[in-house]
C-alpha positions in Angstrom: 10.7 -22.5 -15.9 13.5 -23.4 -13.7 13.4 -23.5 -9.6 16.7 -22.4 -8.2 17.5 -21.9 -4.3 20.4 -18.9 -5.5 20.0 -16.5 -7.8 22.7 -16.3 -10.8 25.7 -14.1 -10.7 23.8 -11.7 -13.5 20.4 -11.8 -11.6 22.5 -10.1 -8.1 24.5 -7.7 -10.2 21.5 -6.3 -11.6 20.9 -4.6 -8.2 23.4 -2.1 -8.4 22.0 1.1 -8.8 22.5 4.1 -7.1 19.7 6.5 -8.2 19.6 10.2 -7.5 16.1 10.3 -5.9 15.1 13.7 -4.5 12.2 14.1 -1.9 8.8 14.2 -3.3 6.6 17.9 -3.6 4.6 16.5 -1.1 3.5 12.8 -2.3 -10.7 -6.6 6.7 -12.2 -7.2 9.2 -14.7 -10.1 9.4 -17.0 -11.1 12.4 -15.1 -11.7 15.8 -11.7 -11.6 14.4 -8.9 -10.3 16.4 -5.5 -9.0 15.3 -2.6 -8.7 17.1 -0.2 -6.2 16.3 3.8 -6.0 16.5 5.8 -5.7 20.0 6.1 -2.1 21.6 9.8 -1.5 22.7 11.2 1.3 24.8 11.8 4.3 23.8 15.7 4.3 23.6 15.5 1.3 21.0 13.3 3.6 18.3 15.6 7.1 17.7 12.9 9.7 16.7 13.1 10.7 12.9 13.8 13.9 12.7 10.7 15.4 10.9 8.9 14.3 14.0 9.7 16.9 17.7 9.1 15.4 21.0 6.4 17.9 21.7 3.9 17.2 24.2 0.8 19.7 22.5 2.3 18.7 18.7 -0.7 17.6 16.8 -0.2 13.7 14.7 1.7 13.8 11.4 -0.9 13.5 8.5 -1.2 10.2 6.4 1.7 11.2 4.6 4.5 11.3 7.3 6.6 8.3 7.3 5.3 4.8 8.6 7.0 3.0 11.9 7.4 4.2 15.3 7.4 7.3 16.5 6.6 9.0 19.7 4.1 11.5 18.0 1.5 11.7 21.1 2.9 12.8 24.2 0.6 13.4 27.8 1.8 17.1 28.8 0.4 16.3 32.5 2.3 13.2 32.8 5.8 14.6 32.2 7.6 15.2 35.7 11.2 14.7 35.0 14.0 13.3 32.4 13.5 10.2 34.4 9.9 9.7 34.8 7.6 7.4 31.7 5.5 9.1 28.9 3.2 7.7 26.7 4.0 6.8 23.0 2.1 5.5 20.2 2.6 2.9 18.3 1.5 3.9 14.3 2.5 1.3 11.7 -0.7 0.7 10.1 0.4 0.8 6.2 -3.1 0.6 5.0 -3.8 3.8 4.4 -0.9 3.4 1.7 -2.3 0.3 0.0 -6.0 1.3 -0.6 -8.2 -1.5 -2.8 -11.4 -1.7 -4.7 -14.8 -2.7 -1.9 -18.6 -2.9 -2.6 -19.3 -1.3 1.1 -16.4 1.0 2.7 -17.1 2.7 5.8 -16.6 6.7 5.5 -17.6 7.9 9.1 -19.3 7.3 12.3 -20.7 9.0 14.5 -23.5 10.2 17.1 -26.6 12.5 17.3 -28.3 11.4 20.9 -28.4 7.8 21.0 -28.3 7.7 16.9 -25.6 6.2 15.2 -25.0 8.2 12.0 -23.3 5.4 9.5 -21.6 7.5 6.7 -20.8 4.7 3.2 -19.7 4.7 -0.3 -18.9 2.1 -2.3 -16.3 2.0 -4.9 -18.9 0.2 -7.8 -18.9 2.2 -10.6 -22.8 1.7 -11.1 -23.4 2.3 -7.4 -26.4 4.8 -6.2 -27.5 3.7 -2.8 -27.7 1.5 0.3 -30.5 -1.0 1.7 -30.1 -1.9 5.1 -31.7 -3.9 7.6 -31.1 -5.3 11.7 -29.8 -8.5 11.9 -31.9 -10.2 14.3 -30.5 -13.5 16.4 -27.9 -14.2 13.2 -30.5 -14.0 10.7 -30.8 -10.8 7.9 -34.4 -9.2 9.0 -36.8 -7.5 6.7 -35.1 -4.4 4.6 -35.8 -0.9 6.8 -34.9 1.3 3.6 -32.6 2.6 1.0 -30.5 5.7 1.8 -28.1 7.6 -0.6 -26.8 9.1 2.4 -25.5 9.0 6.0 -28.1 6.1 8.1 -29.5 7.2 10.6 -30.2 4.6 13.0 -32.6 5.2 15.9 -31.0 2.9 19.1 -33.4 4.8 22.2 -36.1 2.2 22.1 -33.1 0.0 23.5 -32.0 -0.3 27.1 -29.2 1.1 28.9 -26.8 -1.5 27.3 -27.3 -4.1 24.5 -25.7 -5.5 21.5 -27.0 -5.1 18.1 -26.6 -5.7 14.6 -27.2 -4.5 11.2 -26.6 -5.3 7.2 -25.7 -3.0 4.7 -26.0 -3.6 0.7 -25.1 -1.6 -2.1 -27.7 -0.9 -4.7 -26.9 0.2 -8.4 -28.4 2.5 -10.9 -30.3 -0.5 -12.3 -31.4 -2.0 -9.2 -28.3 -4.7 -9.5 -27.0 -5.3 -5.7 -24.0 -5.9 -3.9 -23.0 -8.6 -1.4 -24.6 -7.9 2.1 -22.3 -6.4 4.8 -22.5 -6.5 8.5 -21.6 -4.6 11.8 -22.2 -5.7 15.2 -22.2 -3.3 17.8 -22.5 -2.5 21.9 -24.1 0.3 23.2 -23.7 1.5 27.0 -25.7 4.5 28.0 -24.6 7.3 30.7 -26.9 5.6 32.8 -25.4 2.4 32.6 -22.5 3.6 34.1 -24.0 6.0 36.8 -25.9 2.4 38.0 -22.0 1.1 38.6 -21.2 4.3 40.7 -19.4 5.8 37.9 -19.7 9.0 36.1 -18.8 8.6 32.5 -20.2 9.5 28.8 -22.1 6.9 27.0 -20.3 4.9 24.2 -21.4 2.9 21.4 -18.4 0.6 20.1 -18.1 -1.7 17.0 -17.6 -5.1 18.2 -16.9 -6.1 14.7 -17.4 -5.5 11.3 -17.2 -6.8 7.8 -16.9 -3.4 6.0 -13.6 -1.8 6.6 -12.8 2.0 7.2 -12.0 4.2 4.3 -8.2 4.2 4.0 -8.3 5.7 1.2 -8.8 5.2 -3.0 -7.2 2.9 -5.4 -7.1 5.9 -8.3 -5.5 8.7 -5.8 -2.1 6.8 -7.0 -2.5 6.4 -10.3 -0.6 9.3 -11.6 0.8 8.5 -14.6 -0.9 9.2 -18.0 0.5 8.5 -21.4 -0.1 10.7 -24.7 -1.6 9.2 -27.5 1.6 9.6 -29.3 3.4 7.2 -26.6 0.1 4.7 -26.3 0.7 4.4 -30.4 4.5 4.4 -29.8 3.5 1.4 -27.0 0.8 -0.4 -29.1 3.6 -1.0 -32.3 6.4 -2.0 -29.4 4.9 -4.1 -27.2 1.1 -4.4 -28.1 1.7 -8.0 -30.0 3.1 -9.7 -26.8 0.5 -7.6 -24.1 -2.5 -8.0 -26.1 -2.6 -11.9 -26.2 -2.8 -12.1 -22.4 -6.5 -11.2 -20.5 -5.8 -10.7 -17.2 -3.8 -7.2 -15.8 -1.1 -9.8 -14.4 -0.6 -11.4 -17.3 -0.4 -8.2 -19.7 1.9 -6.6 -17.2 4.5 -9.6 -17.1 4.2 -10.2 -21.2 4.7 -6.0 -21.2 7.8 -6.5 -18.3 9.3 -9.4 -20.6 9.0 -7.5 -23.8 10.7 -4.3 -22.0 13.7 -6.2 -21.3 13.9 -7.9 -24.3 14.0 -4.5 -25.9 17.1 -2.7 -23.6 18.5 -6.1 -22.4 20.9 -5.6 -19.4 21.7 -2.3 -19.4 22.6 -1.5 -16.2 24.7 1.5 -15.4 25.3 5.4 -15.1 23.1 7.2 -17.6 24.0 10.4 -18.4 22.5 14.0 -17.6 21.2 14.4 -21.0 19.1 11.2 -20.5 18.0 12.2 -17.4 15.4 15.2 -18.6 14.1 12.8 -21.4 11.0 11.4 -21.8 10.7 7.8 -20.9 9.9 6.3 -24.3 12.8 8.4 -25.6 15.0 6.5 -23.0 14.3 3.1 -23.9 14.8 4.3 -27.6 18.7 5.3 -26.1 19.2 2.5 -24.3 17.8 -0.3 -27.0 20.1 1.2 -29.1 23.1 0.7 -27.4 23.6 4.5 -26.6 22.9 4.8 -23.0 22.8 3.3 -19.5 19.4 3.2 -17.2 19.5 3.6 -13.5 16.6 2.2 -11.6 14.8 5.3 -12.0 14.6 5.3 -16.0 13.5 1.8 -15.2 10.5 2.4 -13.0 9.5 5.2 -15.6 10.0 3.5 -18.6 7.7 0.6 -17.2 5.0 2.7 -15.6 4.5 4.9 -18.9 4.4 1.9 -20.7 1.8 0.2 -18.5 -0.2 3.4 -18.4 -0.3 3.4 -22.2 -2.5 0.1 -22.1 -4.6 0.8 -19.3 -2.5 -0.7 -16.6 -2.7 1.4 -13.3 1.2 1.5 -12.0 2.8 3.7 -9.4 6.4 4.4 -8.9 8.1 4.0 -5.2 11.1 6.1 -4.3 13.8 4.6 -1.6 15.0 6.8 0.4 17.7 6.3 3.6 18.5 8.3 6.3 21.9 9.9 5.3 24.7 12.4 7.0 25.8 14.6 4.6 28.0 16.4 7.3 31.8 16.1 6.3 33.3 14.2 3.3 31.2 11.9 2.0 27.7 11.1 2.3 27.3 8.1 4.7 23.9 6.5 4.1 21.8 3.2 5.6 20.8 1.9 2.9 20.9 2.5 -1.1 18.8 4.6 -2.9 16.2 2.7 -5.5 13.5 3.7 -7.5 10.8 0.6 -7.9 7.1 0.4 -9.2 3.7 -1.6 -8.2 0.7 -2.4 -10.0 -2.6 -2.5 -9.3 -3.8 -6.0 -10.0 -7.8 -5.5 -10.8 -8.6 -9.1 -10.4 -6.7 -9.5 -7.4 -7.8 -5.9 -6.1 -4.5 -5.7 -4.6 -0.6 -3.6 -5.7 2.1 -6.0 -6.6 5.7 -5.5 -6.9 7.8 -5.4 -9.9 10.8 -4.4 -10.1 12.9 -3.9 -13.9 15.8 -3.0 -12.7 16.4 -6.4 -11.1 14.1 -8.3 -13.6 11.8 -9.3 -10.8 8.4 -10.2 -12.3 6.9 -11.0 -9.1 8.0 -11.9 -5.6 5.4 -14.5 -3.8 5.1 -16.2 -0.4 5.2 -19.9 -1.1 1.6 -20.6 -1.4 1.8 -18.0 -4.2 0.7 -15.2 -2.6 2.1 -12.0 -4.7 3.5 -8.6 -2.4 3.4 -5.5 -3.0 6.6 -3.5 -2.1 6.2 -3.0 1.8 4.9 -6.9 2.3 8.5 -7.8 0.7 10.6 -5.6 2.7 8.7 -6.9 5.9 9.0 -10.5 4.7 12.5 -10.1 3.1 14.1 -8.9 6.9 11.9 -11.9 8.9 14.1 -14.8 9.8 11.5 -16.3 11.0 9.0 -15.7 8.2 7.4 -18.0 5.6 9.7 -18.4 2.9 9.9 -15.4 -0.2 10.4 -16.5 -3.9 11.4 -14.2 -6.6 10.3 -14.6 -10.2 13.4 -13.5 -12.1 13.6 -13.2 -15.7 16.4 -13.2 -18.0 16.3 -11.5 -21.5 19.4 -13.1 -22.4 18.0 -17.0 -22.6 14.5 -15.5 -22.5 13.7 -17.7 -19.1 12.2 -16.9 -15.9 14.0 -18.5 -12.7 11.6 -19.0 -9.3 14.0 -18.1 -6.9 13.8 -19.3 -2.9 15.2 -16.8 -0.9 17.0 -18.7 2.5 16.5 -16.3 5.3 19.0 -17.0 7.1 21.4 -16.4 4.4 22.6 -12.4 3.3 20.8 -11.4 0.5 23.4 -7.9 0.2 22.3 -7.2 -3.6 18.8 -6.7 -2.0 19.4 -6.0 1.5 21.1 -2.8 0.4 17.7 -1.3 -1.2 15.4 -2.9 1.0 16.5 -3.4 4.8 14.6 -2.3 7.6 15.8 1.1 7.4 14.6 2.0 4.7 12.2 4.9 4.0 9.4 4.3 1.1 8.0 7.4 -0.5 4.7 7.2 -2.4 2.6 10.3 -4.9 -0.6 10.9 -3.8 -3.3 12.9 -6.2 -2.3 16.0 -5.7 1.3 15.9 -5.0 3.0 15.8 -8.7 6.0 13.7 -9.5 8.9 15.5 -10.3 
């Protein structure tokens, strides 16, 4: 393995690709710790998207709107003039978008009096309950039951305002349990208030917590299924290289290395006919010498492939703003189709991309990203340092690559600058 500051000639060629992508159907807390979020600039600085009106009684785009800035909340009552301020929210929160595996994941709260109604579900396969218990001056007190539903926790035997917390443990079919979970919370009372000359509704807020909010499931994006006939077609291809290996990273970089092994650099235009064939029948084309592959044949060559031995994968579609008005279409950034997995070890999506025979890209402590964490990182100057692992099927190496960044990157910066749209499949929402 070789550690080189600049990638080769060959490894910044292999980003050229110009897909035709069109839109898609439809496609942790822990105790006392704080998170600070990115700077809120004017207005002027963020254009509104188009898919998004300035309407002050428009409701908030679903989950599936594009992430970033966007002025999608606007106070009807405090608009006076084109001059005068309105209120904007800030939504960047990808998370929704990069769901993982958790013993204890928070489905709802809410209130019935001065009960707090805790709604979880646990992504276990075995799971079939909760224990729970108060927490009582930083130490776990006795269990107070088992629920297979919303807990119901009685807080009137309390005062007008207090702080309290509790533990939550998933429990499985055969009495196996989970790691123990906690939430602190406050709770002030009508009361409380109307003692301070104020009239206001009670509250009860979550100081902390060490189970997060349901953002969402791992297997929603995990689209892709292979035939038998393509997991036997997979299994005599690759299976001798991907079977040795034990862990989901290592099978998925043994299958990525034996992929390009297979097609070799065969960047270019592929032709229509390619285009409405099945993956495996495009790396057949393109091993042979006959055809080209695009990034998309790529991303669906790998992901069938990974699907074929159990590897959950989805594929990413890049997307720029464009005007198509006049001669040709002038665009922000180049189109690109990519792909992540999801490690099950890690419980986290990596990137990987074929088409540029990136394996991996990794913050210098080693640290794998998924697609979105190396776009963030990639366009930070001031960032920790990225490192690519490139391989090349021509000498059969893999090159750790530092990217500097302060210097221009263009064979990436084209697919994956800040402008940049990333467009996911969600169960339920077919790829084309």
């Amino acid at each position: 393995m070789r550690i080189c500051s600049r990638p080769s000639v060959a490894a910044v060629l292999l980003f050229a690709c110009t897909p035709t992508v069109s839109e898609p159907a439809s496609e942790e807390a822990t105790p006392q710790k704080r998170y600070s979020g990115p700077n809120v600039r004017p207005a002027a600085a963020y254009p509104a998207p188009p898919e998004v009106q300035l309407n002050p009684t428009a409701a908030r785009p679903e989950m599936g709107a594009s992430l970033g800035w966007r002025p999608d909340r606007l106070l009807a009552d405090q608009v006076r003039g084109p001059d005068d301020p309105v209120l904007v929210e800030l939504t960047a929160d990808h998370r929704p978008f990069y769901p993982v595996r958790h013993d204890l994941v928070l489905e709802g709260l809410s209130s019935t009096g001065r009960n707090l109604v805790v709604a979880l579900s646990s992504d276990r396969p075995e799971f079939t309950a909760f224990a729970y218990g108060q927490v009582q001056g930083g130490v776990l007190g006795p269990e107070l039951g088992i629920a297979t539903g919303p807990i119901d926790l009685d807080l009137s035997l309390h005062a007008h305002t207090f702080k309290l917390a509790y533990w939550f443990q998933p429990v499985d079919k055969d009495g196996a349990r989970g790691e123990i979970r906690q939430i602190g919370l406050s709770l002030f009372t009508a009361e409380h208030y109307a003692a301070h000359g104020r009239e206001s509704e009670g509250v009860i807020i979550i100081d902390w917590t060490e189970i997060p909010r349901r953002g969402g499931k791992v297997d929603d994006w995990l689209l892709d299924r292979a035939t038998a006939a393509e997991v036997a077609f997979a299994e005599a291809t690759w299976g001798s290289a991907v079977n040795l290996e034990t862990t989901t990273s290592g099978k998925v970089t043994a299958l990525a290395k034996a992929i390009l092994n297979g097609i070799g650099s065969r960047i270019g235009i592929p032709s229509d006919a390619l285009l409405g064939q099945p993956p495996f029948e495009q790396y057949r084309r393109a091993a042979a010498g006959i055809e080209f592959l695009w990034c998309d044949n790529h991303a669906r060559i790998f992901q069938r492939a990974a699907s074929s031995f159990g590897i959950g994968t989805r594929r990413i579609e890049l997307l720029s703003h464009c005007d198509a008005e006049g001669g040709f279409r002038v665009c922000t950034a180049d189109g690109h189709a990519t792909t992540e997995y999801f490690d099950e070890e890690q419980n986290r999506w990596i990137w990987i991309d074929l088409t540029g025979q990136v394996l991996a890209a990794h913050r210098a402590n080693g640290a794998p990203l998924d697609a979105q964490g190396f776009q963030r990182a990639f366009n930070d100057p001031d960032g920790e340092p990225v490192v690519l692992s490139v391989y090349d099927p021509s000498t059969r190496t893999t090159d750790e690559i530092a990217l500097d960044p302060n210097e221009p990157r263009w064979d990436l910066k084209r697919f994956f600058n800040p402008d940049q749209r990333f467009l996911y499949y969600l169960k339920g929402a077919a790829p084309r």
